[in-house]
C-alpha positions in Angstrom: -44.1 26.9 -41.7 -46.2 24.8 -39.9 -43.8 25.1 -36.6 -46.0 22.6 -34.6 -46.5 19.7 -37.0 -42.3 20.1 -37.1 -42.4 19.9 -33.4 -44.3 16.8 -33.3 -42.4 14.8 -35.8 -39.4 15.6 -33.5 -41.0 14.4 -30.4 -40.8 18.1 -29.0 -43.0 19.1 -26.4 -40.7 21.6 -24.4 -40.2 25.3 -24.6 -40.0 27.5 -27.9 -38.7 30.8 -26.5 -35.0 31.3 -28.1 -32.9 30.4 -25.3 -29.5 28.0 -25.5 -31.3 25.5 -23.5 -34.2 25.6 -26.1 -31.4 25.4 -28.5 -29.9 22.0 -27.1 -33.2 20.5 -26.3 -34.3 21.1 -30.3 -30.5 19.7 -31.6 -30.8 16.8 -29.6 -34.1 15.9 -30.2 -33.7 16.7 -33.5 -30.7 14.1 -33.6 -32.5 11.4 -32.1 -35.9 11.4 -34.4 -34.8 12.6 -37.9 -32.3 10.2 -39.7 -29.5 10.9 -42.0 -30.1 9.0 -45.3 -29.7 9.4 -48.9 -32.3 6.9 -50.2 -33.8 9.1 -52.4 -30.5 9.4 -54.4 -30.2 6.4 -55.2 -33.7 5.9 -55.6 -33.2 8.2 -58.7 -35.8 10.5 -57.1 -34.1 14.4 -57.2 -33.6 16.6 -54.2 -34.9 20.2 -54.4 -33.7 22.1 -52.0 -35.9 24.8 -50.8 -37.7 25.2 -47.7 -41.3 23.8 -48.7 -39.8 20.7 -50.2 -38.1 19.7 -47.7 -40.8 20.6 -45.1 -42.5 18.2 -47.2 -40.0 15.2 -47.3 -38.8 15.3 -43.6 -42.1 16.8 -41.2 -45.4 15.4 -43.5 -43.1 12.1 -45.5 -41.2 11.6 -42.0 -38.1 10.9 -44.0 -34.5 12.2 -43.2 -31.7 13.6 -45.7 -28.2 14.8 -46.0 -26.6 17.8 -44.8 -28.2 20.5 -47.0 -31.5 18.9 -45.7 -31.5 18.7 -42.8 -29.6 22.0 -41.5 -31.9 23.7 -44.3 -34.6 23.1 -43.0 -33.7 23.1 -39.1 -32.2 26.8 -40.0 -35.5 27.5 -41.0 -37.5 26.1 -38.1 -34.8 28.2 -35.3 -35.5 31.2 -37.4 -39.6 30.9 -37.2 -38.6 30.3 -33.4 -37.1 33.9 -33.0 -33.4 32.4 -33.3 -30.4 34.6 -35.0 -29.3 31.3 -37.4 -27.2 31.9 -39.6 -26.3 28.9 -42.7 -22.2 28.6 -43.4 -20.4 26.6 -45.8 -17.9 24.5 -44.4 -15.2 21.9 -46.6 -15.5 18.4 -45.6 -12.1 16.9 -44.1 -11.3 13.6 -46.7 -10.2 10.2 -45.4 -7.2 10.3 -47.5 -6.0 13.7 -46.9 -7.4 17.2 -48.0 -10.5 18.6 -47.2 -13.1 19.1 -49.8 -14.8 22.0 -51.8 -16.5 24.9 -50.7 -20.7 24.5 -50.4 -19.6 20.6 -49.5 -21.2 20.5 -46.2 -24.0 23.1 -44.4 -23.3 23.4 -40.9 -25.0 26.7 -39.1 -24.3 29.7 -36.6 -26.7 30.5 -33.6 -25.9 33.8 -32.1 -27.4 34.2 -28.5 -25.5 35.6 -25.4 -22.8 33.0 -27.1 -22.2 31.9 -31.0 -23.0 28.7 -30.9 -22.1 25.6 -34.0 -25.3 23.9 -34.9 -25.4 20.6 -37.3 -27.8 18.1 -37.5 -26.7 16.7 -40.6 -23.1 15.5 -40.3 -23.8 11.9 -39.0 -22.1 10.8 -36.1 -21.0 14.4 -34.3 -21.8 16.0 -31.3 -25.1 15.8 -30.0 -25.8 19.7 -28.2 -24.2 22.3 -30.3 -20.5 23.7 -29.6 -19.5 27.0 -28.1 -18.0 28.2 -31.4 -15.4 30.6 -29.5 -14.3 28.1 -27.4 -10.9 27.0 -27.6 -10.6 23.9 -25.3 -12.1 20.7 -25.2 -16.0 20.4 -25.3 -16.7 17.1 -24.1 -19.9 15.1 -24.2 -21.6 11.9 -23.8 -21.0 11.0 -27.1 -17.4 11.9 -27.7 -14.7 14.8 -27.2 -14.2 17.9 -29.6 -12.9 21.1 -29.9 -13.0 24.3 -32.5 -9.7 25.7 -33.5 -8.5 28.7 -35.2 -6.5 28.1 -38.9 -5.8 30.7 -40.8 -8.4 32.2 -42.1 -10.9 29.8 -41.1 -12.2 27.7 -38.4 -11.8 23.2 -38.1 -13.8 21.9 -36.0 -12.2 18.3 -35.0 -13.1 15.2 -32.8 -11.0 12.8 -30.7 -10.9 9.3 -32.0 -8.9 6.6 -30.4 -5.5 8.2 -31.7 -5.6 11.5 -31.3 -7.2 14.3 -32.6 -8.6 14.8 -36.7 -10.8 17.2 -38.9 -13.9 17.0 -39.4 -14.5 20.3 -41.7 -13.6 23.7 -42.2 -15.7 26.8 -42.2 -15.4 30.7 -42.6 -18.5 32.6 -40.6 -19.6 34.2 -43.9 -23.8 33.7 -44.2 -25.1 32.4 -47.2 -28.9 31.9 -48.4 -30.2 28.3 -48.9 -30.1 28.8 -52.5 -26.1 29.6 -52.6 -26.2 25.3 -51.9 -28.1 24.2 -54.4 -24.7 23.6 -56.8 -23.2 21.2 -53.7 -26.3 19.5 -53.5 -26.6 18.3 -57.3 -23.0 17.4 -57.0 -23.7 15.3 -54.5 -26.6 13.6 -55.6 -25.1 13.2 -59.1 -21.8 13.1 -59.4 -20.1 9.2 -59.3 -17.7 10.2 -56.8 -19.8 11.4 -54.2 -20.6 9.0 -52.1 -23.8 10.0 -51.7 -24.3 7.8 -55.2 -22.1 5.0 -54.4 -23.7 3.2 -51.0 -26.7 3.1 -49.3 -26.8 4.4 -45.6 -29.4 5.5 -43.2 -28.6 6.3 -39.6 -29.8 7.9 -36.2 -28.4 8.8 -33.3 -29.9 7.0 -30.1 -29.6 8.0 -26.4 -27.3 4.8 -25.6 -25.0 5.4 -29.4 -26.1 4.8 -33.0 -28.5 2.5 -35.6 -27.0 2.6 -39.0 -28.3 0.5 -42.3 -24.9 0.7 -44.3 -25.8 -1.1 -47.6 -27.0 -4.4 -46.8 -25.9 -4.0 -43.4 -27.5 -3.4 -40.2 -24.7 -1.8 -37.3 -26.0 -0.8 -34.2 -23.9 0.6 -31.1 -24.9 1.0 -27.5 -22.8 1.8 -24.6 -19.3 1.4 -26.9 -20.5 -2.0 -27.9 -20.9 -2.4 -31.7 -22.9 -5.4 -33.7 -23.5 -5.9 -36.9 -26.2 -8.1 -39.0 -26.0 -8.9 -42.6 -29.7 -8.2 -44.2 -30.3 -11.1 -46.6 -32.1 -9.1 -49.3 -34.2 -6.3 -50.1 -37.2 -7.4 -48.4 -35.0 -7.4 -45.1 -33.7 -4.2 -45.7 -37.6 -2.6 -45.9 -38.6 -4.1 -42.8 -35.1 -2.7 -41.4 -36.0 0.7 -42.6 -39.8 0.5 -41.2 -39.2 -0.7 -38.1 -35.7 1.2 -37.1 -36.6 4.5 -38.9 -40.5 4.4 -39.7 -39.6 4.8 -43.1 -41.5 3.4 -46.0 -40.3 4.1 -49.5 
């Protein structure tokens, strides 16, 4: 891997020795420079997901991804670092009730003095990783959240306005970048992902969020939200070069 050409398309310019506050400093930049998008989906353009494709797509393309992406490859750039990562399956938590399959979302495990939750491909979620043995609320700038024990497995959950809901559910049982490859067609196949059925590309910004839902354009800032209808496709490319520095 070429670890510094990742570094730069992260804006990164701050220590590289495997400590938690390397660890935060990577996540969030991370967050803030590499967008979560599925525009090559429904572009018709495949996903492959191994580690020089992706290095590919997201460091030399400076393009985002989904989940398996984006962890992938960040698991892979902590582990050239000298970090203990560690790639877990965890079921996504539905609107409508029920959570989903296993291999449905990657979200990983950094084990330093403390395990740490790492994911930098769930959307809108915490922005510095979670102490994954904590029990009590982990509040930061942008939102509240807590790990609990269930069962057999772990939720990890976020407050919204009334009260506290699922986000996904993981075991701490390792598995190789290969062992997603069946999630990842599903979801870049399959009509009821919804990976297949709407557009979106978003980033997390120090002040809240820019998002291109569809046609539409959604950014917040300081709890404030607005929204701007693109008028066609034309509007949507410039949204895309200028917001993300993407060009398809």
């Amino acid at each position: 891997m070429d670890i510094f050409a990742y570094l730069k398309r992260i804006d990164y310019l701050g220590s590289l020795a495997p400590t938690i506050e390397t660890l935060h400093s990577l996540h969030y930049a991370h967050l803030m420079a590499v967008p979560f998008e599925n525009l090559d989906i429904l572009l018709g353009r495949g996903i492959v997901l191994d580690e020089a494709s992706l290095f590919d797509k997201i460091v030399y393309h400076k393009r985002g991804g989904f989940c398996y992406e984006l962890n992938g490859l960040f698991a892979a750039l902590l582990r050239e670092l000298g970090f203990n990562v560690q790639r877990l399956s965890a079921r996504v938590a539905k609107a409508e009730g029920g959570i989903g399959p296993e291999f449905d979302h990657m979200t990983l495990l950094v084990q330093l003095e403390e395990r740490w939750l790492a994911d930098v491909g769930f959307g809108d979620s915490f922005r510095q990783p979670l102490r994954l043995d904590e029990r009590g609320e982990q509040v930061q700038r942008a939102g509240r959240y807590r790990i609990a024990d269930d069962g057999d497995h772990l939720t990890y959950l976020s407050l919204k306005n009334d009260g506290w809901f699922p986000q996904y559910v993981f075991r701490l049982q390792p598995y190789a970048l290969a062992d997603f490859i069946g999630g990842c067609d599903y979801a870049q196949t399959s009509p009821e992902s919804s990976f297949t059925r709407w557009r979106v590309c978003s980033r997390a910004t120090p002040l809240g969020r820019i998002t291109l839902s569809d046609q539409k354009l959604i950014i917040t800032s300081n709890g404030s939200r607005k929204e701007h209808e693109l008028k066609d496709e034309d509007e949507v490319e410039a949204v895309l070069y200028k917001e993300f520095d993407i060009v398809l």
